[in-house]
C-alpha positions in Angstrom: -37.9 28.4 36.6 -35.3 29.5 39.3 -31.6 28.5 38.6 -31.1 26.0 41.7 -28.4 26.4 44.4 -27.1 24.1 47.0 -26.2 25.3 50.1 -24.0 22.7 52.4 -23.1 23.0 56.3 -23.1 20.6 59.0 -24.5 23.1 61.1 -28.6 22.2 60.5 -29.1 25.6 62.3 -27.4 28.3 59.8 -29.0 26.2 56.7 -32.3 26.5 57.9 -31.6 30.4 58.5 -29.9 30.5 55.3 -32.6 29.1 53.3 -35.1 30.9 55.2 -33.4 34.5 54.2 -32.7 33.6 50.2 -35.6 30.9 49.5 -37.9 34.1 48.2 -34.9 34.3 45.3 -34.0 31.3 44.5 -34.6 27.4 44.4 -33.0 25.9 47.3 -31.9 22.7 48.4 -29.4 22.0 51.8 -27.1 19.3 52.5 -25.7 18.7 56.3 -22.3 17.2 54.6 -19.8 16.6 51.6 -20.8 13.2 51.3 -24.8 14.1 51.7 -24.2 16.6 49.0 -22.3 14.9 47.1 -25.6 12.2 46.4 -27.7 15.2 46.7 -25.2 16.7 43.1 -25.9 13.6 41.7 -29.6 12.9 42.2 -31.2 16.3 42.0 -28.3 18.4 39.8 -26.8 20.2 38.0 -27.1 23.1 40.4 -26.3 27.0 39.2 -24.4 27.7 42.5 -23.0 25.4 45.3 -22.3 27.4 48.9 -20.2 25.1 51.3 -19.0 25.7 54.7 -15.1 24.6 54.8 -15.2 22.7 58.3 -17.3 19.8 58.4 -16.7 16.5 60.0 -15.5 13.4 57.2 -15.5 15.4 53.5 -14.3 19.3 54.2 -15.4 22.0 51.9 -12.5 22.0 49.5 -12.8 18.5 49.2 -16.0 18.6 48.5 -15.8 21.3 45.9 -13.1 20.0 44.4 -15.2 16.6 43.2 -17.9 19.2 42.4 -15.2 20.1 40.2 -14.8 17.3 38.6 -18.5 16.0 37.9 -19.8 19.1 37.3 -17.4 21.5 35.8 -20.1 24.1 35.0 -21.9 24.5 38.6 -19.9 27.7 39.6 -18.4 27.0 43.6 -18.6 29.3 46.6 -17.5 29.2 50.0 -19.4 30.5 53.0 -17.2 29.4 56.2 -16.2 30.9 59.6 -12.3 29.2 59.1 -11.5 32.4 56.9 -7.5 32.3 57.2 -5.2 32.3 54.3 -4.3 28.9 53.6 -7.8 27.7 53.4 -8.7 30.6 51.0 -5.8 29.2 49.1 -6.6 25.9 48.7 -10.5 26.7 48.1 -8.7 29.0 45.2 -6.8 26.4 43.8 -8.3 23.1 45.0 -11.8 24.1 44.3 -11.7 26.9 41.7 -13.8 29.0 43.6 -16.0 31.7 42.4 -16.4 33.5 45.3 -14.9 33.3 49.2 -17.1 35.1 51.8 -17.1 34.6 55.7 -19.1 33.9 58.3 -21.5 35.9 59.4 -22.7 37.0 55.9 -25.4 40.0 55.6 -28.1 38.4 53.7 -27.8 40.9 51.0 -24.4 40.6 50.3 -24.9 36.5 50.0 -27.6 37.1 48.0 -25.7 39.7 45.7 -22.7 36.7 45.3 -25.0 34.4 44.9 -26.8 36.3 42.0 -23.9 37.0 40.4 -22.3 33.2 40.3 -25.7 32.4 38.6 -25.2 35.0 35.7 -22.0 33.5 35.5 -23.1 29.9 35.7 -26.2 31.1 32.6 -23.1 32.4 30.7 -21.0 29.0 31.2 -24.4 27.2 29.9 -25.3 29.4 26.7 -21.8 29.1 25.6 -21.4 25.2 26.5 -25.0 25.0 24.3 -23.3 27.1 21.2 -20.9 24.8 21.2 -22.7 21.9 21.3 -24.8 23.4 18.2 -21.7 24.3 16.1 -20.3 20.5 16.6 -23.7 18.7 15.9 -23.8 21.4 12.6 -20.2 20.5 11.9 -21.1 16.4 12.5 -24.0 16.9 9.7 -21.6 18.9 7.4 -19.1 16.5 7.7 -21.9 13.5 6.8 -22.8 15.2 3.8 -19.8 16.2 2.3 -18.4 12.2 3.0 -21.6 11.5 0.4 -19.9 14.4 -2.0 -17.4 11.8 -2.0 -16.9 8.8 -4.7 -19.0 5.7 -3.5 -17.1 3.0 -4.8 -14.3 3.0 -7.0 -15.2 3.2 -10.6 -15.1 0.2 -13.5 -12.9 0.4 -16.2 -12.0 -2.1 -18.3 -8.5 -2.5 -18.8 -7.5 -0.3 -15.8 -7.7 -0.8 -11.7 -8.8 2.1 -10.0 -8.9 3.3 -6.4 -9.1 6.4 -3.9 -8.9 7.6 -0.3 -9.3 11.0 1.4 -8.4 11.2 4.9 -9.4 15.1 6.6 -7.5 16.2 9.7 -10.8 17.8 10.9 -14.2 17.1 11.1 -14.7 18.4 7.0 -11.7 18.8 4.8 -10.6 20.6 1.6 -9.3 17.5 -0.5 -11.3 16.3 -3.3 -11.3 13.6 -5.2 -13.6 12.6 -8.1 -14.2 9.9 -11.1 -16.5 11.3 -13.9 -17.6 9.9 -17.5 -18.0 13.0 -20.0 -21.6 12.3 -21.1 -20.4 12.6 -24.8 -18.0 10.0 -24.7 -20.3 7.2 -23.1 -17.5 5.0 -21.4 -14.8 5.6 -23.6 -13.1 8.2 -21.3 -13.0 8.6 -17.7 -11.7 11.5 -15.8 -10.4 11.7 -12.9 -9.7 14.7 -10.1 -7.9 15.3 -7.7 -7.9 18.4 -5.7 -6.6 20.8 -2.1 -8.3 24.3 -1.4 -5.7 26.1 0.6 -5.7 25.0 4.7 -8.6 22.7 6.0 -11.7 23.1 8.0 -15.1 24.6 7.0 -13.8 27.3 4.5 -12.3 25.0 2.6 -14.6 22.0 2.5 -17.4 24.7 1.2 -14.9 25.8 -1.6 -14.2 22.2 -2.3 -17.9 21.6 -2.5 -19.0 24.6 -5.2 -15.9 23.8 -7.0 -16.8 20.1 -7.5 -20.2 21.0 -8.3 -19.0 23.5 -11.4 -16.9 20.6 -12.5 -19.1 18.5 -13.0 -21.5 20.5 -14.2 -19.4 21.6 -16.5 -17.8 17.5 -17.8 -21.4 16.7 -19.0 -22.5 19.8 -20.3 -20.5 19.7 -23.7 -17.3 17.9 -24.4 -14.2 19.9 -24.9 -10.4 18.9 -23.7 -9.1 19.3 -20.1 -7.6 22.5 -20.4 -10.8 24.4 -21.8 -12.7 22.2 -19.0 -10.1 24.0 -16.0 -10.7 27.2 -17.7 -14.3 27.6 -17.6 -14.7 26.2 -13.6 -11.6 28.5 -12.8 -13.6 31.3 -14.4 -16.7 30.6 -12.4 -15.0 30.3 -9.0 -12.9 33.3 -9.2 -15.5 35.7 -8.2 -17.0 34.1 -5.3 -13.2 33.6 -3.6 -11.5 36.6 -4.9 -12.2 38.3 -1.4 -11.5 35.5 0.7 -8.3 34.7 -0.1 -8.5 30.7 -1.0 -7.6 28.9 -3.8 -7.5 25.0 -5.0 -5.2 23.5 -6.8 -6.4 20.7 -9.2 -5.0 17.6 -10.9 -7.3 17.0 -13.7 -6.8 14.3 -16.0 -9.0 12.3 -18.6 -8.0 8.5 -19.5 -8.0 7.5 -22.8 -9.5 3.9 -22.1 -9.2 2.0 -25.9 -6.0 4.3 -26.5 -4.1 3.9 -23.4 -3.5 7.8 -23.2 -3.6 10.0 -20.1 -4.2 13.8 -20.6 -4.1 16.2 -18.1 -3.9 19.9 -17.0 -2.0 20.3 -13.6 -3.6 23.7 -11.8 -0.8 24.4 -9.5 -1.2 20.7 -7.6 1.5 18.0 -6.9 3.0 16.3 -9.9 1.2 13.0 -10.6 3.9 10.0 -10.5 3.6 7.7 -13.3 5.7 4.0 -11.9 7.1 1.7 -14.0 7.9 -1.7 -12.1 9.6 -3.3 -15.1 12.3 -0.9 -14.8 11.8 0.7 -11.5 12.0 3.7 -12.6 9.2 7.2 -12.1 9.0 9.8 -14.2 6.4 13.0 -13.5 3.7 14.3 -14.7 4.0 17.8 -14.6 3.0 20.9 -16.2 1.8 24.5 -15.8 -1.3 26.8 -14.6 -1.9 28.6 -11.6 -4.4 27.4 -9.0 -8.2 27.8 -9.4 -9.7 30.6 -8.0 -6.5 33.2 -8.1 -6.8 34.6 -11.9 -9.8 35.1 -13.7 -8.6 34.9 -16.8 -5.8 32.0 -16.5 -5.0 30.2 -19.1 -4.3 26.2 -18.4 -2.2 23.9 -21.1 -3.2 19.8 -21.7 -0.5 17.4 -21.6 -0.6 14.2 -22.7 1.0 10.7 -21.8 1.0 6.9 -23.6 0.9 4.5 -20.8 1.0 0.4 -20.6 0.4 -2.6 -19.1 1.5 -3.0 -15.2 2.8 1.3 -15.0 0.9 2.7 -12.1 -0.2 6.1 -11.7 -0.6 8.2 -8.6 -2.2 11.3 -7.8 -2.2 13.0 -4.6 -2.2 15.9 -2.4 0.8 17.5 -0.9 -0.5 16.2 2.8 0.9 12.8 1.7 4.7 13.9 1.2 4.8 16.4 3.2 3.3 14.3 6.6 6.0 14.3 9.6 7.2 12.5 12.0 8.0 13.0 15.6 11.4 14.1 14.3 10.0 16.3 11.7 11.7 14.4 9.0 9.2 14.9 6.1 7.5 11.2 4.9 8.4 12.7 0.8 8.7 10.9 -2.6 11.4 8.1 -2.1 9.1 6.6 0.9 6.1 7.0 -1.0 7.4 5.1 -3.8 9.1 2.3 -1.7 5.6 1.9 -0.2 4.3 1.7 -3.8 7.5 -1.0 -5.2 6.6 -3.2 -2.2 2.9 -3.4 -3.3 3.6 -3.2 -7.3 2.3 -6.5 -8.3 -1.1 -6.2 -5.9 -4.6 -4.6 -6.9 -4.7 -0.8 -6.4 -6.8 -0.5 -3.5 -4.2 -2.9 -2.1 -1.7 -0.3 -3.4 -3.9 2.6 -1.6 -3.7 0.5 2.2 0.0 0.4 1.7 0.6 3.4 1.3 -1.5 4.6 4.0 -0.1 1.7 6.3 3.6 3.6 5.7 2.5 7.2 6.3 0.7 6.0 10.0 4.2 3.7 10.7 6.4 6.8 9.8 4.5 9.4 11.5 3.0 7.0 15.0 2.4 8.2 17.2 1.2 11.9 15.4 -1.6 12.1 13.4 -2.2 13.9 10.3 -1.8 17.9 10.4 -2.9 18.1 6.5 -5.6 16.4 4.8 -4.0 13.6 2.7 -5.7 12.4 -0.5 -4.5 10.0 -3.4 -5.8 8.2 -6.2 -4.6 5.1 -7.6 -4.5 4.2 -11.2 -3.1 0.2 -12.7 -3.0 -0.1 -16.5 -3.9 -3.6 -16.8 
């Protein structure tokens, strides 16, 4: 099928002549003026290639071109005109973006040679405009399934409140978050994970993906502590992002539910704040290991923590602290837990919309430039 092209003159006279001489290489349609053409754009288009004369009576060619312009960005804009001085070529430059500026009389062949051309062009414009619109409906389906990677719900657990969020800057993010039972253990532990590959985007949300998939694989294959769990996924994952120069930092902790014990190995991620309202006071929970994914054969340390009634834990990614405002003032810890004092005594997914209410009120009217992730833990 021939790529169409609209040629547009008021003089009924050269169109016929015109499409007489070019309608053996190409589809042609004619309109006698801007307006005409205009409804012609809109009922029969797109069109590859749209020739206008620059003097016609109401609508002149750069107008004309110029709403082209605007409806159909992609149709590449010529102009074929007997008014050839400089300040029309000017504004059909700038008004119009023209392709191509050719004037009257035209040999056939060199009409038909621009013509051909803005038509390769306009095929180009198309093929690329179609790649693009691949690669966003392949991103939009990548993005859907890694949101069902994501927890459902929050978990159960007697004697603790429970909640998490992950917000991504782009369509698929590198945070990870995670609740898991140890099959071992039935329900008397429950981990949970929290976790940032390095940057965002599609990279990192397919690292995030095969690293929560050797986690868990590996939490209800055979029970061991948290450090011997962060060394065997770290293992695993070194060799397929050794050459690609990511890595993930992980705050992996298991809850001791009937002792009231946290343990946890910190893989190069943010410090996990344990609050205690009673005395207002934080302390962190810290430790050592590199990030997953840099040495094969790192070596992680367990730490462990005895927690009670009413302290609140949170674990979160560095997009949280480190979010800015217009000013570029950094949102940091003392915000973070003023946003958690003012919401102490509420459930924790109360305690999760708080905080995220005070990150979009610092940083309004930016949005986020990190993905921001944080999980909420309330000894009851």
């Amino acid at each position: 099928m021939k790529d169409k092209v609209l040629l547009v003159d008021d003089d009924p006279m050269v169109l016929a002549g015109l499409k007489r001489q070019l309608r053996n290489q190409f589809s042609i349609d004619t309109a006698l003026s801007g307006e005409q053409a205009l409804k012609q754009v809109q009922k029969n288009g797109p069109y590859a290639v749209i020739v206008s004369d620059f003097m016609m009576p109401g609508m002149n060619g750069v107008e004309f071109l110029s709403h082209v312009k605007k409806t159909n960005p992609d149709t590449v804009r010529m102009m074929l005109t007997g008014t050839a001085d400089m300040p029309t070529a000017i504004r059909a430059v700038n008004e119009g973006s023209i392709f191509q500026f050719h004037p009257k009389p035209c040999p056939t062949d060199t009409l038909s040679t621009a013509i051909q051309s803005a038509i390769g062009k306009y095929r180009k414009v198309v093929a690329n405009q179609n790649q693009l619109n691949n690669f966003k409906s392949s991103l939009a389906e990548a993005s859907r399934v890694q949101q069902k990677l994501m927890p459902k719900s929050d978990p159960q657990v007697d004697g603790f409140d429970i909640a998490g969020r992950s917000i991504w800057c782009d369509e698929t993010g590198g945070d990870y978050y995670d609740f898991l039972y140890p099959a071992a253990n039935g329900k008397e532990r429950v981990c949970v994970v929290v976790g940032d590959v390095t940057d965002h985007g599609i990279s990192s949300a397919l690292l995030m993906t095969t690293a929560r998939a050797f986690l868990r694989e590996r939490v209800q294959s055979s029970p061991s502590d948290c450090a011997a769990v962060l060394t065997d996924v770290n293992r695993r994952l070194v060799p397929d992002v050794e050459e690609l120069n990511l890595f993930m930092t992980m705050f992996y902790g298991e809850i001791d539910i009937k002792a009231k014990i946290i343990r946890w190995v910190k893989a190069g991620h943010e410090p996990a704040i344990l609050y205690t309202p009673e005395e207002d006071s934080y302390e962190l929970l810290a430790g050592e290991g590199l990030p997953l994914g840099v040495m094969e054969d790192a070596v992680y340390k367990e730490s462990e923590q005895q927690i009670g009634p009413g302290q609140i834990i949170l674990i979160g990614t560095d997009g949280i602290k480190e979010a800015v405002n217009a000013d570029q003032e950094m949102f940091g810890t003392e915000r973070l837990l003023h946003a958690i004092r003012e919401a102490a005594d509420k459930p924790a997914r109360e305690i999760l919309d708080k905080v995220f209410e005070s990150l979009n009120d610092f940083r309004h009217p930016r949005g986020p430039d990190d993905d921001e992730t944080l999980v909420v833990i309330k000894v009851l």
